[in-house]
N, C-alpha and C positions, 0 to 999 in steps of 0.2 A: 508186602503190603505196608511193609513200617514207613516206606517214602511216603504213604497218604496218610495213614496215623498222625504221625509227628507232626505235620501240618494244625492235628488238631488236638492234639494228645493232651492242652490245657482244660478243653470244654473235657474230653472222654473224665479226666481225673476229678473234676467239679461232679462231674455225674456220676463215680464211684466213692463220692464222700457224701453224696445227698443220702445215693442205697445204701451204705452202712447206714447210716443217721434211720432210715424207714424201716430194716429188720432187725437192730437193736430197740427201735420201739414197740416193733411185733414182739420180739423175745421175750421183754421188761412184765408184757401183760400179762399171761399164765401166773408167774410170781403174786403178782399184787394180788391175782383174783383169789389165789390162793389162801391168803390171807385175809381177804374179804370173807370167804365162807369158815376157816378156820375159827377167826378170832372175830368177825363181826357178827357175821350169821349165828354160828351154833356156839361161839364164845368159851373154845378150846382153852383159852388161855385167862379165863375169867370165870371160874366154876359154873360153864352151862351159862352165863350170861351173855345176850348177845349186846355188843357196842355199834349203836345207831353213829354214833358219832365219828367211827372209823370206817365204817362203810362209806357214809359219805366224804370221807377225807380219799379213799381211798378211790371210791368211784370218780370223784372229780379229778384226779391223779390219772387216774386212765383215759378218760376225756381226753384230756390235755395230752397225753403222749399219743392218743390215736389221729389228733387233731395233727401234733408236731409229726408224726410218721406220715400222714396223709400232705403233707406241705412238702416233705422232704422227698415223697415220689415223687408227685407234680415236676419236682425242680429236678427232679433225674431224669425223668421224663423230654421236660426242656432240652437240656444240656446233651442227654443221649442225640434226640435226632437233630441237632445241631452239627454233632458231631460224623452223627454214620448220614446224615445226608450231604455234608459237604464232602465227607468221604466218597461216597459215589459219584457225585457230579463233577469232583476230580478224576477219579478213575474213567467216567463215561466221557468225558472231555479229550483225556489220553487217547484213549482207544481210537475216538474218533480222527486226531490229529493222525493218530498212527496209520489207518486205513488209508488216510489221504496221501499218505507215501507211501504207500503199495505198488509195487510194478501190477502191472496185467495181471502174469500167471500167478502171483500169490491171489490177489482177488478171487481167480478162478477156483486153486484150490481150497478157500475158504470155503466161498460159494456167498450168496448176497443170502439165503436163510440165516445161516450159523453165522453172519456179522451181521445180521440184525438181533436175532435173540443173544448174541454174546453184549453189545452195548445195551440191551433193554433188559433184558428176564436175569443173563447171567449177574449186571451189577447192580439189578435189584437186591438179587440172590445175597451180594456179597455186603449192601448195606444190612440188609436185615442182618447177616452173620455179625458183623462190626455192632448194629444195635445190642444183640443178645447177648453178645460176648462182655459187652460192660454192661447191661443190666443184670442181665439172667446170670452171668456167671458169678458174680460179686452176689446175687440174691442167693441162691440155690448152696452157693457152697456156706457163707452166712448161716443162712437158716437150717440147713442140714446138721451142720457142725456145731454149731450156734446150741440148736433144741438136745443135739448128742451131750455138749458137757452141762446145759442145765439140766437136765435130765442126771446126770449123774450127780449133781448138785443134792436135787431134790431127795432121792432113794437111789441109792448106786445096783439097787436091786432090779429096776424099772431100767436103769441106763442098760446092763447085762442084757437083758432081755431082746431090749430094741439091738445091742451090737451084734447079738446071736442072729438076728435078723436079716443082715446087713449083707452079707457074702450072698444070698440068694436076690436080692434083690437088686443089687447089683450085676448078679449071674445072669437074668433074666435080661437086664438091659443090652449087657455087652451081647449077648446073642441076636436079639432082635437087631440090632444097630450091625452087626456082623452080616445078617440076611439081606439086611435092608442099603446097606451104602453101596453097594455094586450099582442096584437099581438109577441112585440119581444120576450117572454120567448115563445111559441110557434115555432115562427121561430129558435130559437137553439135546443129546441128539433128535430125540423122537421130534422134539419141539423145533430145531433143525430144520428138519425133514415139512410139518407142515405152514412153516414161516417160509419156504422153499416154493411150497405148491401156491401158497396165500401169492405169494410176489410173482410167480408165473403167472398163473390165472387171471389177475386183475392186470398184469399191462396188456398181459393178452386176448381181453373177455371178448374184442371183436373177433378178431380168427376161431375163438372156440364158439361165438355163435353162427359166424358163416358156414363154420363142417357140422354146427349142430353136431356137436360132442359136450355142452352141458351136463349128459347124465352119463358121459365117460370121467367128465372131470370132476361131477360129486360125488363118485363110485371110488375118485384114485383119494379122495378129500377124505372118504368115511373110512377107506382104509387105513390111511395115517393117522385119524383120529381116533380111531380105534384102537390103534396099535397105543398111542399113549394112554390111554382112558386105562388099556388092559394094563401097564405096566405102573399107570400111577393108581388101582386098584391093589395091585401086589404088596406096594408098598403101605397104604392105607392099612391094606389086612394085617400086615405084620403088627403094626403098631396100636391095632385095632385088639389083638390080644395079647398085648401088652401091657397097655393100662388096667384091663382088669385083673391081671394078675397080679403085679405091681400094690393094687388095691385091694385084693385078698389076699397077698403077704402083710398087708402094713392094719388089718382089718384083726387077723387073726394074732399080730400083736398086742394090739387094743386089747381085745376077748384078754388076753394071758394078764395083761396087768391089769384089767379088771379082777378077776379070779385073784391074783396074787395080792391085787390091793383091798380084796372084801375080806383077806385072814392077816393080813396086818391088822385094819385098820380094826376088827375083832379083838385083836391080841393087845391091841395100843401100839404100837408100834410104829403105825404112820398114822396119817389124818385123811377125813374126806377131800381136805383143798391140796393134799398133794395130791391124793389120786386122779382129781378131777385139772390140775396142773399136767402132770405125768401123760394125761391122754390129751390135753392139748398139745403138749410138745409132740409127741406122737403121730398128731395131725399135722404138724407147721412141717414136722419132718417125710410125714407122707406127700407133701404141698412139695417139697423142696426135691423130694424124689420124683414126683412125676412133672416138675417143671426143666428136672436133669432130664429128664428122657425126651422133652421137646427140645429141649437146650441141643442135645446131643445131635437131635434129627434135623435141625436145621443148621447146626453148625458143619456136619459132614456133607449138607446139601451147600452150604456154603463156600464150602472148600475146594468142591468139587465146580461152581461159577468159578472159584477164583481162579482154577487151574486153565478153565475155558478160554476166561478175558487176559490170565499171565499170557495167555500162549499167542494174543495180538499183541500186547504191549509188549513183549517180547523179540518179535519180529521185526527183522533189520531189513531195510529196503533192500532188495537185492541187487536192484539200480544204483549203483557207489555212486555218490556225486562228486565231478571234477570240480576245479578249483578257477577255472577262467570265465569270469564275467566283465571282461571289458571289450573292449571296440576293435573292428576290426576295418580296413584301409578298403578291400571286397566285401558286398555286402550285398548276400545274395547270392552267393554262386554253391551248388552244391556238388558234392565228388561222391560216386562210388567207385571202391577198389576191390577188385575182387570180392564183393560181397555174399556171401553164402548164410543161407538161413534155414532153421527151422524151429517151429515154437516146441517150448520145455515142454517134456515129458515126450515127443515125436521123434522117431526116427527120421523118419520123413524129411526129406527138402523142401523147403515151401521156394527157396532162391538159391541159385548157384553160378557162382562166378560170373557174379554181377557187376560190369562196367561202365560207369556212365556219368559225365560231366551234363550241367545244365549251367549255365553261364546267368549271369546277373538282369533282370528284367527278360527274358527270355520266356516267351510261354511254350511247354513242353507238356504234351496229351499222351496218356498213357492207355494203351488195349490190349483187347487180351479176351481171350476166354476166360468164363467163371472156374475161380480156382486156380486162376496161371499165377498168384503170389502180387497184385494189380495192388491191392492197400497194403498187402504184408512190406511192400518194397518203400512205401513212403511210411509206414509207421519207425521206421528206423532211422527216419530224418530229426523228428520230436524229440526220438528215444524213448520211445513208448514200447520197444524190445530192444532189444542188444544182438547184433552182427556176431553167430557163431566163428564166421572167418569173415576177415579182410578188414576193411575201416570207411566209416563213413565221414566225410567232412561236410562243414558249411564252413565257410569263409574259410576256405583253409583250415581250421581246427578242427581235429578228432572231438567227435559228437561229448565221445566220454571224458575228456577234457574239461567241457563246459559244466559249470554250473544249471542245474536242469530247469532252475527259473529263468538264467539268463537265456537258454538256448533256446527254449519254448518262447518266450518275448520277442523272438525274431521272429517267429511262426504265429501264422493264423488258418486254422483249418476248418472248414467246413465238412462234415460226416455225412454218409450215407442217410444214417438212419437221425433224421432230425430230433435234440434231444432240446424240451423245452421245461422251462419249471413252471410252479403255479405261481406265477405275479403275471406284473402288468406287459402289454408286448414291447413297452419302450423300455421297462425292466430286464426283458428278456434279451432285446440289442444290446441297451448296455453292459452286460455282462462280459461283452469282449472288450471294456474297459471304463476302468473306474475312472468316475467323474465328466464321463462325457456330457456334454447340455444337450437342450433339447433340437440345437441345429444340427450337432454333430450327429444324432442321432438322424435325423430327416436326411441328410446327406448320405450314409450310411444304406438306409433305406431307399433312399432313391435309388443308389446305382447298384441294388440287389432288386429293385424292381418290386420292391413291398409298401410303397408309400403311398400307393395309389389306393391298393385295399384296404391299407390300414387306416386311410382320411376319410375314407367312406364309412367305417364303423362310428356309430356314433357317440362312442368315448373317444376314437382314434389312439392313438398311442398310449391313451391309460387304460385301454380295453382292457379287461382283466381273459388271463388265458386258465381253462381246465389245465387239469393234472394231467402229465403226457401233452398236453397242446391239442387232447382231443376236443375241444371247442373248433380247432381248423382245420383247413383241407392238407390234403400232403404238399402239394405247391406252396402253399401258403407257410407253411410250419419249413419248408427247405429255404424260404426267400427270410426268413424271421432271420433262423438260422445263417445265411446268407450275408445279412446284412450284421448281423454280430462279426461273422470273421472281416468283413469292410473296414468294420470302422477302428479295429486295431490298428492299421497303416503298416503294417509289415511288411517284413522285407523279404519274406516267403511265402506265399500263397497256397492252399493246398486243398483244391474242393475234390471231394473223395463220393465220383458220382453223386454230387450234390442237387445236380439238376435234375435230374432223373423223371420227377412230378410236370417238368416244365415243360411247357412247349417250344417247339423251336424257334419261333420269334422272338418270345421272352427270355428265351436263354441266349441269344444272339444279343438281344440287348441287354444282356446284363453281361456279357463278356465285351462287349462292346466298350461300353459306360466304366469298365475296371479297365481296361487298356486305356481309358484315357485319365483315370484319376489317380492311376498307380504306373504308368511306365514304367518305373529303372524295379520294382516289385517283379520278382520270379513268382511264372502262375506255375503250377502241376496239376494237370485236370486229369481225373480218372473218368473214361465216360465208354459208354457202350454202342454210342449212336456215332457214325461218321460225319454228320452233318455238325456235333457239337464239337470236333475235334479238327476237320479241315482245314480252319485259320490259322490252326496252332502253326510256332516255328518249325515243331520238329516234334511227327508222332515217333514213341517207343511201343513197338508190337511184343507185348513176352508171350513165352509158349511153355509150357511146362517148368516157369521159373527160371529161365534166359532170355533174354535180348535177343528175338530172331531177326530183328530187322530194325533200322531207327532213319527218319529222312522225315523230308515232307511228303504231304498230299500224292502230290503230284508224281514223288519219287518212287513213292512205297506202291503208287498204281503201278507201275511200270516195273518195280522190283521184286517185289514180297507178295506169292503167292497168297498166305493167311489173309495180310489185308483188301487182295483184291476179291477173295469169298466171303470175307465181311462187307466187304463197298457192294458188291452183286446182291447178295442176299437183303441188304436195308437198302440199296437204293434202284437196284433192277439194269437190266439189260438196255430197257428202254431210255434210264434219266442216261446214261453213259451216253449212247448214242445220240440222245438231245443235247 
């Protein structure tokens, strides 16, 4: 944590010279008061005469230093969340950069709950820890230690007392804190768990109202809620008798130096403004024991974020980045050798000894039954996994070679599942590339076949889009989509069942309209329909994660069993014979 400290470690020490400055003005006042009643009041030191004139020297003394202590928080106060907030908003900044170079299966095994509560709740966690650590800790040990040697100032008899004290009260703490610090890594899991359900449920609240499971999915919500409520109860309770013990240890000191201070101050021996000093310090030290015992409980809940969010910041892409981002003479052309896959953690093959060149503007249709390895096979082109055997190239260079910004900038993919953010729809084009205008944009849009619906809204391209793009239809939210991977101008194409929503006209003329505005551009269409794939140069049929057969249309009727029960099944006995 010291690489974010240091950053601010100027403001943290301004804020631990303010706290001294405010609990050596706490301290200062027990003394004076003491003297106020001693020698103004009951006028110990002036035969029984009381001194108007030192009370008020003395009272206006106190004034002034509660006034100077009261300035000197304030400005600790400042200074702290200056400090523990730009602490956090470094850390939370990290973190987030860090995710963004996450391979896939790290994401997966984070999970999207426990990286949202690790940027939000855990480096909440961990500023408050950074705030308390230079208020509370600079306060508490101050004041504790602080009231111990005036206290032994005042009557070394009183100081005894309270140190006799001391070992149990502290016993009490390290226990509760002992029961209770297992609990918080549990409580941010649990927190996990329903930041988990929260992010399912709401991309998902159509599909859970169409099977009408509502009251399965507030059944699995009450249970995760539950489960924390029970565990952050646990924790409550511990500390819940805590404090009063704590408070009936530091109570029953009181009582004692009372008693011991009514046969002094009989005997002559002490005075009433010590005794009545003696049980203030008593108090600033009971203040300073039960602000240890918060101190301690949020500082182990603190420890315990830090260890959450070290374990992102931590994390090394597992995706090594190559080192070649220049230009290549081919441009366009991709190789598979031997490629064999399977995603981490799976025994499983998803691809095996996989063969297969695609030449430069070349459009190449990929089929397959669900499951045959149909996106697994092009997510290796991006480098969006890594080839357990064999080598993938583009332009001739090994994928992992590349620089993973450079490589990706040759690629423009369109996904299955259209993903759109909350701005505007001409926002949402441009995002497959910065600084487009507002032609490039309609250009774009035309030849993904969204410009039509989009000039008809009547913002048209500043329409503003719902969260998820649930304001559109699926067609609509694929063509959005669509018309982002366009306007990149790459020199890879990659629609990954992107059509899906479309109709076959529309879809015919939007591959239509890209064959004429991208030529020397490699397409790779993943598609399920034979009609979206017939034009292509050359379909690849996989079967269980190989290449059973590759050719055009026309070949693969004539050759490839699989594809001719695919063309029957979607297009019939009858369109063959017409």
């Amino acid at each position: 944590m010291w690489k974010y400290i240091r950053q601010y470690l100027f403001f943290a020490i301004i804020a631990g010279l303010f706290m001294i400055g405010e609990v050596l003005m706490d301290l200062m006042q027990p003394g004076i008061m003491s003297q106020i009643v001693d020698d103004g009041v009951l006028g110990v030191s002036n035969a029984g005469v009381p001194n108007l004139h030192l009370i008020w020297r003395l009272g206006l003394q106190m004034i002034g230093l509660v006034l100077l202590g009261g300035l000197c928080g304030s400005l600790n106060n400042v200074f702290v969340h200056i400090s523990s907030q730009n602490i956090g908003n470094e850390i939370r900044k990290d973190c987030f950069r860090r995710i963004m170079d996450f391979s896939f299966p790290q994401l997966d095994r984070f999970g999207t709950g426990s990286l949202v509560t690790r940027v939000t709740n855990d480096t909440t966690q961990v500023q408050v820890f950074v705030s308390l650590f230079v208020r509370g800790m600079i306060r508490t040990f101050l004041l504790t230690f602080g009231s111990m040697y005036f206290m032994f100032r005042l009557n070394p008899g009183f100081g005894l007392i309270v140190l006799c004290a001391f070992p149990f009260l502290v016993g009490v703490i390290v226990f509760c804190l002992w029961k209770a610090n297992p609990l918080f890594s549990k409580l941010q899991a649990q927190l996990d768990s329903i930041n988990a359900i929260m992010q399912e449920d709401i991309s998902g609240i159509r599909i859970i109202k169409a099977c009408v499971r509502e009251a399965y999915e507030k059944l699995r919500f009450g249970k995760a809620n539950d489960a924390l409520i029970k565990t952050q109860l646990k924790t409550l309770v511990i500390f819940a008798f805590m404090n009063p013990l704590t408070n009936a240890l530091m109570y029953v000191v009181v009582t004692i130096i009372l008693l011991a201070g009514s046969f002094e101050v009989g005997n002559g021996s002490t005075t009433p403004g010590i005794v009545m000093a003696a049980i203030t310090y008593t108090t600033q030290l009971l203040n300073g024991i039960l602000m240890l015992v918060m101190l301690f409980q949020n500082i182990s809940r603190g420890i315990t974020s830090w260890k959450r969010v070290k374990e992102v910041l931590h994390s090394e892409p597992e995706l090594v980045d190559g080192f070649y981002d220049g230009t290549t003479q081919v441009q366009g052309e991709i190789e598979f050798r031997d490629v064999s896959f399977s995603y981490p953690g799976s025994s499983q093959r998803v691809l095996s000894h996989i063969n297969l060149t695609i030449h430069k503007g070349e459009t190449v249709a990929i089929m397959g039954a669900t499951g045959c390895g149909k996106t697994s096979l092009v997510s290796l082109i991006p480098r969006f996994y890594d080839a357990d055997m064999g080598t993938v190239l583009v332009d001739g260079i090994d994928v992992k070679e590349y620089r993973q910004k450079a490589l990706r900038e040759k690629i423009a993919i369109a996904m299955q599942k259209s993903e759109l953010f909350s701005m505007t729809i001409g926002e949402n084009i441009a995002w497959g590339l910065q600084g487009a205008d507002g032609m490039l944009l309609k250009s774009a849009a035309s030849i993904a076949q969204a410009d039509e619906f989009i000039s008809s809204t009547s913002e048209g391209y500043e329409t503003a889009v719902a969260e998820r793009g649930m304001s559109l239809s699926g067609g609509q939210k694929q063509r959005i989509s669509i018309a982002r991977a366009v306007l990149r101008h790459a020199e890879i194409f990659i629609f990954d069942d992107s059509t899906s929503a479309l109709d076959l006209k529309t879809e015919a003329d939007l591959y239509q309209a890209l064959k004429k505005s991208h030529p020397e551009s490699t397409k790779i269409i993943i598609a399920q329909r034979i009609a979206s794939v017939r034009t292509a140069d050359r379909i690849v049929v996989l079967e269980n994660g190989s290449i059973s057969a590759c050719g055009t249309h026309e070949e693969l009727l004539k050759s490839c069993q699989t594809y001719q029960d695919i063309y029957h099944s979607q297009i019939g006995e009858e369109a063959e014979s017409a």
